[in-house]
C-alpha positions as CSV (number, residue, x, y, z in Angstrom):
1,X,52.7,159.5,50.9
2,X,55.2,160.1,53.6
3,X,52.1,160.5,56.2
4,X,50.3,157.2,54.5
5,X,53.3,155.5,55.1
6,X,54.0,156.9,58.8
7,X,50.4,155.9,59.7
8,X,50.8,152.2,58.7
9,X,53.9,152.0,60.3
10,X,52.3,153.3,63.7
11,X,49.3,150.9,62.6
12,X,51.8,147.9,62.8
13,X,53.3,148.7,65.8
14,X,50.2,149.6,67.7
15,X,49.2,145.6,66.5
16,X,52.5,144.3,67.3
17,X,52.5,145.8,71.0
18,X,48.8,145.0,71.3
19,X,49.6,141.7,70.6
20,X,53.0,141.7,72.7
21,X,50.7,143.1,75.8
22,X,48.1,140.3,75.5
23,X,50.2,137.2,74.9
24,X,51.7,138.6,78.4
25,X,49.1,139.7,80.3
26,X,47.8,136.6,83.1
27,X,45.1,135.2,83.3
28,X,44.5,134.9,86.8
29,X,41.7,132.3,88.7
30,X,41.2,132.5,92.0
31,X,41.0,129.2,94.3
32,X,39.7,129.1,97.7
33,X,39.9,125.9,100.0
34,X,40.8,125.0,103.1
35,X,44.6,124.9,103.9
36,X,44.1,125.1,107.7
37,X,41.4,123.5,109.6
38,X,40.3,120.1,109.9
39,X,39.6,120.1,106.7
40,X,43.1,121.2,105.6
41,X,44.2,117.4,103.4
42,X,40.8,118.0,101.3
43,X,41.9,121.5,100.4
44,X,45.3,120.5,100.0
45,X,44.8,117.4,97.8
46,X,42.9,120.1,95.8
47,X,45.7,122.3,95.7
48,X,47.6,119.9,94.3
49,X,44.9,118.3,91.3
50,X,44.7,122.2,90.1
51,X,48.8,122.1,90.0
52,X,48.7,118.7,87.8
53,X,45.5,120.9,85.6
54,X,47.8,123.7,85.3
55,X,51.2,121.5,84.2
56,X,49.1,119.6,81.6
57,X,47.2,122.7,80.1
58,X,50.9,124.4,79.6
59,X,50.2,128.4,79.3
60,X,52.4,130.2,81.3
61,X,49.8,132.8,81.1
62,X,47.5,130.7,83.4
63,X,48.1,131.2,87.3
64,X,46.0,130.5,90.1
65,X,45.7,132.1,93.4
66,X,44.9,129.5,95.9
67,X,43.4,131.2,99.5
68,X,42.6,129.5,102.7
69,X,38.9,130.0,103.9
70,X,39.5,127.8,107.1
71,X,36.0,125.7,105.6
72,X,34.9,128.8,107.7
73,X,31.7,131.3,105.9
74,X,33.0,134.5,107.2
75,X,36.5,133.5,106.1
76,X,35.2,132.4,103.0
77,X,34.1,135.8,102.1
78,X,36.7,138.0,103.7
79,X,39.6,136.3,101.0
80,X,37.1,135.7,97.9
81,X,36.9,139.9,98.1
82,X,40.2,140.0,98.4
83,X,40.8,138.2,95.0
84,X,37.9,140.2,93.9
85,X,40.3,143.2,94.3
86,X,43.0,142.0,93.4
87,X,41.0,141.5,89.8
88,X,40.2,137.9,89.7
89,X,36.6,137.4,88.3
90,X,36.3,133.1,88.7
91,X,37.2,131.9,92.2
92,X,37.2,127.5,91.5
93,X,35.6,127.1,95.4
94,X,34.6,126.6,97.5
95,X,34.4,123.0,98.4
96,X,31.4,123.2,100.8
97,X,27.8,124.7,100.3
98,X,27.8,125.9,103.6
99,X,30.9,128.3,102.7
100,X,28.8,129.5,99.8
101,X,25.7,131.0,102.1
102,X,27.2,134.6,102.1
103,X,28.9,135.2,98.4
104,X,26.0,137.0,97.7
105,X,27.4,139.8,99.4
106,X,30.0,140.2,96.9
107,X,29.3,141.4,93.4
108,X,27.7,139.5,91.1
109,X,30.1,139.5,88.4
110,X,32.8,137.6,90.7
111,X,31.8,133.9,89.6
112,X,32.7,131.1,92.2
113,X,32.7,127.0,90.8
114,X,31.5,125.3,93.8
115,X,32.5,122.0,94.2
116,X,29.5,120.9,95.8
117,X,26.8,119.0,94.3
118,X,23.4,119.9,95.8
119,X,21.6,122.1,93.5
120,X,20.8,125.5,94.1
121,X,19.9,128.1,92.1
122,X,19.4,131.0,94.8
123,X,22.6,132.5,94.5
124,X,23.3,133.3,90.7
125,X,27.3,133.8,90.9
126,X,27.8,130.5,92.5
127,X,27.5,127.7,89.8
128,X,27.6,124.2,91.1
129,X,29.8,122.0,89.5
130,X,29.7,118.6,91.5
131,X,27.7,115.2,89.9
132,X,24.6,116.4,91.0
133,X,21.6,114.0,91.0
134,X,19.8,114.9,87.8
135,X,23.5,113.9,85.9
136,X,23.2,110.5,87.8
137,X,19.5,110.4,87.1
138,X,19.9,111.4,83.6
139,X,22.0,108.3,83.4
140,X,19.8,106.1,84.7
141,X,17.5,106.8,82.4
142,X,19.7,106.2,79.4
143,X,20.2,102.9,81.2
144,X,16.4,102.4,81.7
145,X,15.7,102.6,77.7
146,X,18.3,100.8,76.6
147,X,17.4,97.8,79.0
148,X,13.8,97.7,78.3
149,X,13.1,99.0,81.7
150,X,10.0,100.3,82.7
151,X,8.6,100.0,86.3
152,X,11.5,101.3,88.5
153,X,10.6,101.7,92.3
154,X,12.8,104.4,94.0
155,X,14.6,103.2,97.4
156,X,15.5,106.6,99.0
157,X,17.1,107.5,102.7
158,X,14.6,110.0,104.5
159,X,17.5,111.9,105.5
160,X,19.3,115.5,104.4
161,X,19.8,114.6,101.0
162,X,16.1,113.4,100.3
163,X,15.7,116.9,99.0
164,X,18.2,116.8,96.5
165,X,17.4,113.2,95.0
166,X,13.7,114.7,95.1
167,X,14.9,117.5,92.7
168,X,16.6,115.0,90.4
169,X,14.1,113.1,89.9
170,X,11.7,115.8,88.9
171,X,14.2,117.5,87.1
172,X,15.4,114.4,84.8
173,X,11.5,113.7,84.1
174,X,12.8,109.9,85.3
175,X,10.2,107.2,84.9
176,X,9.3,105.7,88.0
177,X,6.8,103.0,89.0
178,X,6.8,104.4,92.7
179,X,8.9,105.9,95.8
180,X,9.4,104.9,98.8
181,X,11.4,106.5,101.5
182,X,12.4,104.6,104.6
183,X,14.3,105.3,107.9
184,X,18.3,104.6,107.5
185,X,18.0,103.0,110.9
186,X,19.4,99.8,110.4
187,X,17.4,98.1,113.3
188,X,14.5,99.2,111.1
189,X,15.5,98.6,107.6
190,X,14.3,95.2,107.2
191,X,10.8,95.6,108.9
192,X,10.2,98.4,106.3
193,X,11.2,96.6,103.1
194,X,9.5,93.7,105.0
195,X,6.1,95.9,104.6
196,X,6.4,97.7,101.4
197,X,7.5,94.5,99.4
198,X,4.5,93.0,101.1
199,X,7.0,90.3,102.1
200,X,4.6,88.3,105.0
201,X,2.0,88.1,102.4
202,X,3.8,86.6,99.7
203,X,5.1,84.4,102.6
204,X,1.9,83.4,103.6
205,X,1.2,82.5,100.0
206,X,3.3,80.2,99.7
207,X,2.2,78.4,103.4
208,X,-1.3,78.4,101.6
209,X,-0.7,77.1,98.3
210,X,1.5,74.2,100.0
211,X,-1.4,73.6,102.4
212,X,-4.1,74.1,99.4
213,X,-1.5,70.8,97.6
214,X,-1.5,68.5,100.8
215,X,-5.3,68.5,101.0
216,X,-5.6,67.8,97.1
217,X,-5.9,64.8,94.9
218,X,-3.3,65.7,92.8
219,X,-1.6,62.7,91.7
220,X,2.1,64.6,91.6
221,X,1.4,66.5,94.8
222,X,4.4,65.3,96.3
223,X,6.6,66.4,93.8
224,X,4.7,70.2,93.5
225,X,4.9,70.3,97.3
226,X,8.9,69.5,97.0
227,X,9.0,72.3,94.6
228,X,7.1,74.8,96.9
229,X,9.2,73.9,99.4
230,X,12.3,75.3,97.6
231,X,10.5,78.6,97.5
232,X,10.6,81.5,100.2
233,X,7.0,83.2,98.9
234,X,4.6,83.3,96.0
235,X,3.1,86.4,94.4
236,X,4.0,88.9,91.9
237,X,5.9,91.4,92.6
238,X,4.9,95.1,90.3
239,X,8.3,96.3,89.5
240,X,11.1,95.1,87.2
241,X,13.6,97.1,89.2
242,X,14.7,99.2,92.1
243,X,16.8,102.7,92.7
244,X,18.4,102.3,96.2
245,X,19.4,106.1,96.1
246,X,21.7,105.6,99.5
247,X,26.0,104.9,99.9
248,X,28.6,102.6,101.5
249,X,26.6,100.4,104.4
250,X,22.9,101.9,104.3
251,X,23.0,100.5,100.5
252,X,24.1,97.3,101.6
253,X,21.5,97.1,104.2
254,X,18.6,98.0,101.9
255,X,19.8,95.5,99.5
256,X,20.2,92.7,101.8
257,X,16.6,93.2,103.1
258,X,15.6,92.9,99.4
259,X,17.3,89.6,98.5
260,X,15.8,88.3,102.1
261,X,12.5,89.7,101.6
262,X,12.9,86.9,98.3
263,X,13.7,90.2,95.7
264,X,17.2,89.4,94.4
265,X,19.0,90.7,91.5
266,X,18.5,87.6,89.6
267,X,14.8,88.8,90.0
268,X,15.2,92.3,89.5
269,X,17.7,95.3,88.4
270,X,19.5,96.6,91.2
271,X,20.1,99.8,90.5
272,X,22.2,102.9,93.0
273,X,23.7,106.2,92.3
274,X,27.3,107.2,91.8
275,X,29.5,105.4,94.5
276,X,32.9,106.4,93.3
277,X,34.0,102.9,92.7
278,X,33.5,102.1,96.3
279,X,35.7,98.6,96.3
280,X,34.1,97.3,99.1
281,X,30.7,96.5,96.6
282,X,33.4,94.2,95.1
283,X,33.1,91.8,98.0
284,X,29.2,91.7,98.2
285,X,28.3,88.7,95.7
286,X,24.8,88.6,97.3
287,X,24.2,91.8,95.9
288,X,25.3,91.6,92.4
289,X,25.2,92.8,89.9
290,X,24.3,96.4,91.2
291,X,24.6,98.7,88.6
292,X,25.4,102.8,88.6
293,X,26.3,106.4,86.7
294,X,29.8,107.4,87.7
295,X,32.3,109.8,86.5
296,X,34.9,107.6,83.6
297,X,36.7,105.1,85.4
298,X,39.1,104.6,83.0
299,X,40.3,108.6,83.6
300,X,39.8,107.9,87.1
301,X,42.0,105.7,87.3
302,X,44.8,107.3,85.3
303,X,44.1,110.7,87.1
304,X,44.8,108.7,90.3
305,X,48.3,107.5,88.6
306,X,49.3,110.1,88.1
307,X,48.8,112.2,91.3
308,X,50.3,109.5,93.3
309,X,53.4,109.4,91.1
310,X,53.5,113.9,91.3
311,X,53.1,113.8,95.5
312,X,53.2,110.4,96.5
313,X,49.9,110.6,97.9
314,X,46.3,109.7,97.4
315,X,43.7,111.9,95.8
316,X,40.5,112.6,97.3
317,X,37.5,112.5,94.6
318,X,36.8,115.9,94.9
319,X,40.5,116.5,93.9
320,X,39.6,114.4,90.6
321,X,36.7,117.6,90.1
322,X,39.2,120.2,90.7
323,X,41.4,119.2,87.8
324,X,38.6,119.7,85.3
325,X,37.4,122.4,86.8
326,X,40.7,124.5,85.9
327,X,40.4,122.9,82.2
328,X,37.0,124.4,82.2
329,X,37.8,127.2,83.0
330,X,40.5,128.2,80.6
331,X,38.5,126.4,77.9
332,X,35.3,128.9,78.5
333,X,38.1,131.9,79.0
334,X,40.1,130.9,75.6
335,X,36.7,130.7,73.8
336,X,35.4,134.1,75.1
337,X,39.3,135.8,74.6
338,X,40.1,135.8,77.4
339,X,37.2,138.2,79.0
340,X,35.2,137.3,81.9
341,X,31.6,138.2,82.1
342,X,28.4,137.2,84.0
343,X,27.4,135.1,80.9
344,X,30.8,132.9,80.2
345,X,28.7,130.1,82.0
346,X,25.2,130.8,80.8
347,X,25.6,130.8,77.2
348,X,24.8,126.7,76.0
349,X,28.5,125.0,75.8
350,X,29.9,121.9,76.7
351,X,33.6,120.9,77.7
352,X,35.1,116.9,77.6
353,X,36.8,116.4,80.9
354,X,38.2,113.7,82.4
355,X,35.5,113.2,84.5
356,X,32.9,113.2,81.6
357,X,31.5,115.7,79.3
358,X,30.2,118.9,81.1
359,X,27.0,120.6,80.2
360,X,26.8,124.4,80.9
361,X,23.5,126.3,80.4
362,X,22.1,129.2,82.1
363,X,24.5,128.3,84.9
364,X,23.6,125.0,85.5
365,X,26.4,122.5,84.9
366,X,25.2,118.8,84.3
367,X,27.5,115.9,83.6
368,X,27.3,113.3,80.9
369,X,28.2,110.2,83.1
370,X,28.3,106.7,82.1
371,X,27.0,103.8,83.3
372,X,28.5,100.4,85.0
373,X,27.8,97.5,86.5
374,X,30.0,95.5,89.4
375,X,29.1,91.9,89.0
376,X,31.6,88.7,89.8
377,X,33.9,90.9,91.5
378,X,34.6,93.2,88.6
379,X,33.6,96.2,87.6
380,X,32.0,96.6,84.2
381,X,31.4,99.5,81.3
382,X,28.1,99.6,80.4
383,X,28.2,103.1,78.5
């Protein structure tokens, strides 16, 4: 009996300091941005969102190790091994893909969440976690169904990130009428919508058909060639909307040419990828409404609050990434106890942020986005 009662005793304790060590033990991430550099505000607004994460999540357990990588490769690696020595298995960083192109020198099971939103699957320890283009398409398709939408014509910049909309679209499985991709030059804009809208034709149309009434009996020709008159061209156009996958003054550009090429909004859906809220778009009535996936604005808004009233700054929108990016993190950790391995981010799982809801699979993270429109100066919730 004695021994019986000596074993549960140790039994208890072993518990009791097992439980003792672990409520103890950190849980350390790793964070690697630029606090030097040229670049040094970005990784410092950064900084700063994973502080506000780390205030509001309120586990004293929870510390992060922030390194500088200079927005420099070999500087990049050099400090993620040392937090790989130093025992940290998730490294939130870094900010640029270009600092990603030698992690996978490092060991696999050291898992960096790149901020970056071009998708790549080559390297399968760095998982990006920016609003890549087959969230924003994704949206857009939501948008598509629920709108009765069925013969979108893609508007897409022949530049750098032609690849990556390219890879959204066949990834989302997005249904598109056709594709054109023009040259961002903005002497040459027009002159290419000009051609693919078949603009001149429909122009010369309309000098026919006026032409065609002059020379006929018609006893109300006057009035029909009044009417004509009021018109800029004639002739169908074969799409009910169009994707102007471009930002900030090429979009404007590319829409301008369409409303003078006689395709307005009022005629068709204009249609653009995530822009952040750009306030500017506000000011453009010509070009409204122009609709677009984004991150919740609402939370936007309120994350922006309150990192202005913390350090009396402005946050950068990758900042706004950074602070769900922490929750994500402990959220995955806390539903794994606490252990890190290679498949905390490929096992299916999702995680509300403020941004949206994250999708994780097979280390692929996609983002449920939602959908607005900025018409008469306002912006507008859609979904």
């Amino acid at each position: 009996m004695k021994n019986q009662i000596k074993f549960y005793l140790i039994l208890i304790f072993l518990i009791i300091f097992s439980f003792s060590s672990f409520a103890s033990e950190k849980i350390k991430i790793g964070l690697v941005v630029p606090l030097s550099g040229d670049s040094k505000e970005l990784g410092e607004s950064v900084l700063n969102s994973v502080k506000l994460a780390i205030n509001d999540i309120n586990d004293d357990r929870l510390i992060i190790i922030p390194k500088d990588n200079g927005n420099n490769p070999d500087r990049t690696l050099e400090v993620s091994r040392d937090l790989y020595n130093e025992g940290i298995k998730i490294i939130i960083g870094p900010i640029f893909k270009k600092n990603t192109l030698k992690l996978n020198q490092l060991n696999e099971d050291l898992i960096f969440l790149s901020f970056t939103n071009k998708i790549d699957g080559s390297k399968k320890n760095v998982i990006s976690a920016g609003v890549n283009s087959i969230s924003q398409f994704n949206a857009i398709k939501k948008f598509q169904k629920l709108n009765n939408i069925e013969r979108s014509y893609l508007f897409a910049p022949n530049t750098s990130i032609l690849n990556e909309i390219t890879k959204g679209v066949k990834i989302s499985k997005i249904k598109l009428k056709d594709k054109f991709y023009y040259n961002p030059d903005p002497t040459l804009i027009t002159k290419q919508i000009e051609d693919v809208t078949r603009y001149r034709i429909r122009k010369q149309n309309l000098a026919d058909e006026i032409k065609r009434v002059e020379n006929s009996n018609d006893i109300n020709k006057e009035k029909k060639i009044s009417q004509l008159e009021k018109l800029d061209t004639i002739g169908g156009i074969n799409f009910d909307s169009v994707i102007i996958a471009d930002f900030e003054e090429t979009l404007k550009s590319v829409a301008t040419s369409l409303i003078y090429t006689d395709i307005p909004p009022t005629r068709v859906t204009y249609i653009t990828l995530n822009q952040w809220f750009d306030k500017s778009l506000l000011n453009e009535n010509m070009i409204q409404p122009i609709y677009f996936p984004s991150v919740n604005y609402e939370n936007y808004n309120e994350y922006l609050n309150k990192y202005n009233n913390n350090f009396k700054s402005f946050s950068n929108q990758i900042a706004f990434l950074s602070y769900d990016l922490t929750g994500l993190v402990y959220y995955l950790l806390f539903q794994n106890n606490f252990i890190v391995d290679n498949k905390i981010f490929y096992k299916k799982n999702s995680f509300k942020g403020k941004i949206g809801v994250f999708e994780i699979d097979k280390n692929i993270i996609t983002h449920q986005l939602n959908f607005y429109a900025i018409e008469n100066k306002k912006i507008k919730k859609i979904f």
